[in-house]
C-alpha distance (Angstrom), angle and dihedral (degrees) to the residues before:
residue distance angle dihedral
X1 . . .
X2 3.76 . .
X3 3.81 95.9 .
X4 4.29 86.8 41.5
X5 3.67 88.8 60.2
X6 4.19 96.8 45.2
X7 3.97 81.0 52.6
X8 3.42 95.0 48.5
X9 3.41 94.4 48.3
X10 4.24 103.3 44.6
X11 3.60 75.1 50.5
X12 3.80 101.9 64.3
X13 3.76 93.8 32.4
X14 4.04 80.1 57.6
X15 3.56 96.8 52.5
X16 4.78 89.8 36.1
X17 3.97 76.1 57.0
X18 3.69 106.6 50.3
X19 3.86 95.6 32.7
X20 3.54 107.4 104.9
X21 3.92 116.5 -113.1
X22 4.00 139.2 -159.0
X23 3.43 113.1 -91.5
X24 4.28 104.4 -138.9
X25 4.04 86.4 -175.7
X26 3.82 89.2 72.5
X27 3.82 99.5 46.7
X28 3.93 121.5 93.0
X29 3.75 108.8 -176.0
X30 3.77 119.1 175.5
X31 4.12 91.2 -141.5
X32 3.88 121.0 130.8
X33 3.68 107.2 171.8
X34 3.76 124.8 84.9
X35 3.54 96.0 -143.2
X36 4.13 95.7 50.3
X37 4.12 83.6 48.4
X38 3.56 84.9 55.7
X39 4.06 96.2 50.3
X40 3.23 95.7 44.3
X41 3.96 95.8 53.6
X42 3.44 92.7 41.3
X43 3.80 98.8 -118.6
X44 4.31 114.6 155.3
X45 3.94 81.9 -130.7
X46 3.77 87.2 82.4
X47 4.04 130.2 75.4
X48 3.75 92.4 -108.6
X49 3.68 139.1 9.5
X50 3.83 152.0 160.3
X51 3.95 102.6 -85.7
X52 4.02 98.2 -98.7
X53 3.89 83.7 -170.3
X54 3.78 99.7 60.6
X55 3.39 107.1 134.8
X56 4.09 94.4 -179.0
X57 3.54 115.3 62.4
X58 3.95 86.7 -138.6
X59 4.01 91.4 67.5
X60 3.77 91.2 50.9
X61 3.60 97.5 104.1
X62 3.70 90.6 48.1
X63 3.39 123.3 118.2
X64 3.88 125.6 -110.8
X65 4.10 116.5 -162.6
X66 3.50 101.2 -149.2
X67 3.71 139.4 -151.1
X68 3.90 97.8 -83.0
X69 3.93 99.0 -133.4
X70 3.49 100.2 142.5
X71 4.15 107.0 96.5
X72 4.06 84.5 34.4
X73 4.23 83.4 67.0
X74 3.67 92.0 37.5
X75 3.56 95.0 58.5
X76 3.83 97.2 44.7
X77 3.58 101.1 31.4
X78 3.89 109.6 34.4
X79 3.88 91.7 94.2
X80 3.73 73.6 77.5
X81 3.02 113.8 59.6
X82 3.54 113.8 96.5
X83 3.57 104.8 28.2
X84 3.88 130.2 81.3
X85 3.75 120.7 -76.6
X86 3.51 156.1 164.5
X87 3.43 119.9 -135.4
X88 4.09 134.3 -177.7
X89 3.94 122.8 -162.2
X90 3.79 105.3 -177.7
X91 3.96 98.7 -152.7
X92 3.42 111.7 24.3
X93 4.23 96.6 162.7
X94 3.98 101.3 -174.3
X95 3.75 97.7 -7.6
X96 3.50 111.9 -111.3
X97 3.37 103.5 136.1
X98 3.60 92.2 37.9
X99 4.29 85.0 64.3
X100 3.65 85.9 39.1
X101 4.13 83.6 64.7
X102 3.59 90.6 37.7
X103 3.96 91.2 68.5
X104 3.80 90.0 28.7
X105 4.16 92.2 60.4
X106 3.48 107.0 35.8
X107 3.99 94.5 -167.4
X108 3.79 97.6 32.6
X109 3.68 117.6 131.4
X110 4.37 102.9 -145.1
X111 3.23 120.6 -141.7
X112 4.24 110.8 -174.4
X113 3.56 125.5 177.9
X114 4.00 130.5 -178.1
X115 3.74 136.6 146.4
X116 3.56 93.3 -121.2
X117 3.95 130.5 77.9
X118 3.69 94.7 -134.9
X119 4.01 100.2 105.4
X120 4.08 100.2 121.6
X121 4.37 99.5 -175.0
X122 3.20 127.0 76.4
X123 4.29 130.3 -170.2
X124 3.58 148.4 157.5
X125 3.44 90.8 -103.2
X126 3.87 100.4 46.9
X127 3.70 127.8 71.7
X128 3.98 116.7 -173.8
X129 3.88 121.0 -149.4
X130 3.54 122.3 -170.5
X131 4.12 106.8 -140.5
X132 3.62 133.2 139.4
X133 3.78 100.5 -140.3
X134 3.65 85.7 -153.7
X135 3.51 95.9 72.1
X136 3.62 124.9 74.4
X137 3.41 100.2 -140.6
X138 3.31 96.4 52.4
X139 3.58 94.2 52.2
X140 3.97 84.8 53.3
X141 4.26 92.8 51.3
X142 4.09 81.4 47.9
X143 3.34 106.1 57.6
X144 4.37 81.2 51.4
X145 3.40 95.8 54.0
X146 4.16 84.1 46.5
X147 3.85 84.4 65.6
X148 3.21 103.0 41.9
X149 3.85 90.5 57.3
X150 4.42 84.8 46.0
X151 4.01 84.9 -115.1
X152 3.80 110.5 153.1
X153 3.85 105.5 147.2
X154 4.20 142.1 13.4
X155 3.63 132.9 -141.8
X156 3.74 87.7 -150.3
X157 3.94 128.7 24.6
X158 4.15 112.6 -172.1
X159 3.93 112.4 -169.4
X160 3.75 99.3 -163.8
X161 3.88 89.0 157.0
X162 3.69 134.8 125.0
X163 3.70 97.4 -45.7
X164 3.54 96.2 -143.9
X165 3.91 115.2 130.1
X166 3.09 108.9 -111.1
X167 3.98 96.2 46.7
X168 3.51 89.1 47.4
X169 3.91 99.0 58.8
X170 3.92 84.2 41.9
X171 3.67 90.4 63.4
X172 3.57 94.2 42.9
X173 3.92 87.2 58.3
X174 3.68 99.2 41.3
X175 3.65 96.7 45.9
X176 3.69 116.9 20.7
X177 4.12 88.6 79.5
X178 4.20 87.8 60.4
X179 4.43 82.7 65.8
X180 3.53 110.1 113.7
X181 3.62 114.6 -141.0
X182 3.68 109.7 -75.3
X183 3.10 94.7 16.8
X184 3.80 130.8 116.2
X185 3.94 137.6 -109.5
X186 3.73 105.8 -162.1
X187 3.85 122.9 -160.5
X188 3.82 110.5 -172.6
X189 3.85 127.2 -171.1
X190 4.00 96.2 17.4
X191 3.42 96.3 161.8
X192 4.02 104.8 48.4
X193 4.23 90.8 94.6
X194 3.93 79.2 59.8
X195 3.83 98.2 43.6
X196 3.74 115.7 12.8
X197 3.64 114.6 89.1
X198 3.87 86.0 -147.3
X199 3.76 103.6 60.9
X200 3.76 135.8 64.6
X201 4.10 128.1 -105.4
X202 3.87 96.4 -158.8
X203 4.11 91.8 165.0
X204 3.59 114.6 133.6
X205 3.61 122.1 -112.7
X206 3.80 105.2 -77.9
X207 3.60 89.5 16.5
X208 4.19 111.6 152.9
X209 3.65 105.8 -114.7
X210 4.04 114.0 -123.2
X211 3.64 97.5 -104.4
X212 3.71 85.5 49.6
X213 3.99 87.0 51.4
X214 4.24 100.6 52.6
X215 3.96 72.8 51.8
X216 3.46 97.7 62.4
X217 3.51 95.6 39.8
X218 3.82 91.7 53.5
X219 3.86 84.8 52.2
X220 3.88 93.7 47.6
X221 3.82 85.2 -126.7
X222 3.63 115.8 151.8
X223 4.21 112.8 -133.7
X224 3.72 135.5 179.9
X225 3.93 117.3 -93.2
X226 3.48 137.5 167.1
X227 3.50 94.3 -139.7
X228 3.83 109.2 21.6
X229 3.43 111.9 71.0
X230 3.71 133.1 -157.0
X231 3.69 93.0 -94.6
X232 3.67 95.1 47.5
X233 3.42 89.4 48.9
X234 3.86 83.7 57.5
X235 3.66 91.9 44.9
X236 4.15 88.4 64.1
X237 3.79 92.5 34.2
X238 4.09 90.8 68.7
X239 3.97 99.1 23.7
X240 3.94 95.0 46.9
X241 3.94 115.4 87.0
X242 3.70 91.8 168.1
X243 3.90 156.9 4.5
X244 3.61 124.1 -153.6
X245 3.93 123.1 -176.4
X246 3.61 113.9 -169.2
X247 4.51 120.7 -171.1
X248 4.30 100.9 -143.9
X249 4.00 117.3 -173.3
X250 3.68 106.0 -60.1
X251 3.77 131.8 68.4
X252 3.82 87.9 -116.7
X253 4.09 98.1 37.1
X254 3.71 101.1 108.9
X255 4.08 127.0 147.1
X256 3.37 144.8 -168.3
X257 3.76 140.5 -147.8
X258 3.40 117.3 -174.3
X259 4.39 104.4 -176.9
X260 3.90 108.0 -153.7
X261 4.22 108.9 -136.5
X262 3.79 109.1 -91.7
């Protein structure tokens, strides 16, 4: 089974590889809001897009209201946008909003991970990883490849993952330490393993809920978790200068930014 699944994957790296991709460095668009960069790469971060999750070719053409997160980034994030930095979206699927960014922050250097081989651009300024931040492992053979590229910290972190709980918290402590100051850890969608039909609630019983969690940590109030310990919880106590919780278009489209003390 072992040796199926090394196959299996040299296979689809192979095929990720060879597959042609779109070249971002040759596109000029004259586009200066997030939220129309969004639309018109078909990312859900946007206010309304092609449905990227069709499965029948017949509902293609069907329209897909999206999450509305573009003037939520803009209002955090535009003291960004024409400097150099490094930024990490942990799911990026196909990449839209990845080259939605791309045209967004003219100097930013892209870093994208997912565990699928579906990410179709390609740049100067992007480099794709596969990893499945779920797995441990992975996580380990990340942080590697983080040194071999000289990549110690982010000015902006994205977790666009699963969305289930426990993945999300995970993220939060494996990444949130790589923010440089003043920078900005970013946790959209917090709410879907609550809402969405399609994701998973894996909180224990009793569990604080996440919105419930950025409020304890604005508070400085210690609380039980699973997964954040004591001195993590410490950690975002003195590094955390604020929380903001935004509501976008859909019942479930809720985000996050947590701004890490200058």
């Amino acid at each position: 089974m072992y040796l199926k699944e090394i196959i299996l994957r040299f296979y689809k790296i192979l095929i990720f590889r060879c597959k042609k991709k779109i070249d971002l460095d040759l596109q000029t668009l004259d586009i200066k809001s997030l939220n129309k960069l969004f639309n018109h790469f078909g990312t859900d971060k946007g206010t309304e897009v092609i449905n990227p999750y069709a499965k029948n070719s017949n509902n293609f053409d069907k329209k897909l209201i999206g999450h509305g997160y573009g003037d939520f980034y803009e209002s955090h994030l535009d003291i960004f946008k024409n400097i150099k930095i490094k930024i990490l979206e942990i799911g990026t699927w196909k990449g839209a909003s990845v080259a939605a960014f791309f045209h967004y922050f003219n100097k930013a250097e892209i870093f994208c991970i997912d565990k699928n081989f579906k990410f179709k651009f390609k740049s100067k300024r992007i480099k794709f990883y596969n990893c499945n931040t779920e797995n441990l492992s992975d996580i380990v053979k990340l942080e590697k490849y983080f040194t071999k590229k000289n990549v110690s910290y982010f000015d902006v972190i994205i977790d666009d993952g699963s969305h289930n709980y426990s993945d999300m918290l995970n993220n939060f402590k494996n990444f949130f330490k790589k923010i440089k100051p003043g920078g900005y850890y970013i946790v959209e969608d917090f709410n879907h393993y609550k809402i969405h039909p399609s994701y998973v609630n894996d909180s224990p019983n009793g569990a604080l809920d996440m919105e419930e969690i950025f409020q304890h940590i604005e508070k400085r109030a210690y609380f039980k978790s699973e997964i954040l310990n004591k001195d993590f919880q410490s950690f975002c106590f003195k590094n955390i200068s604020s929380i903001k919780v935004y509501k976008g278009i859909q019942k479930f489209s809720y985000i996050a930014f947590l701004k890490r003390n200058d």
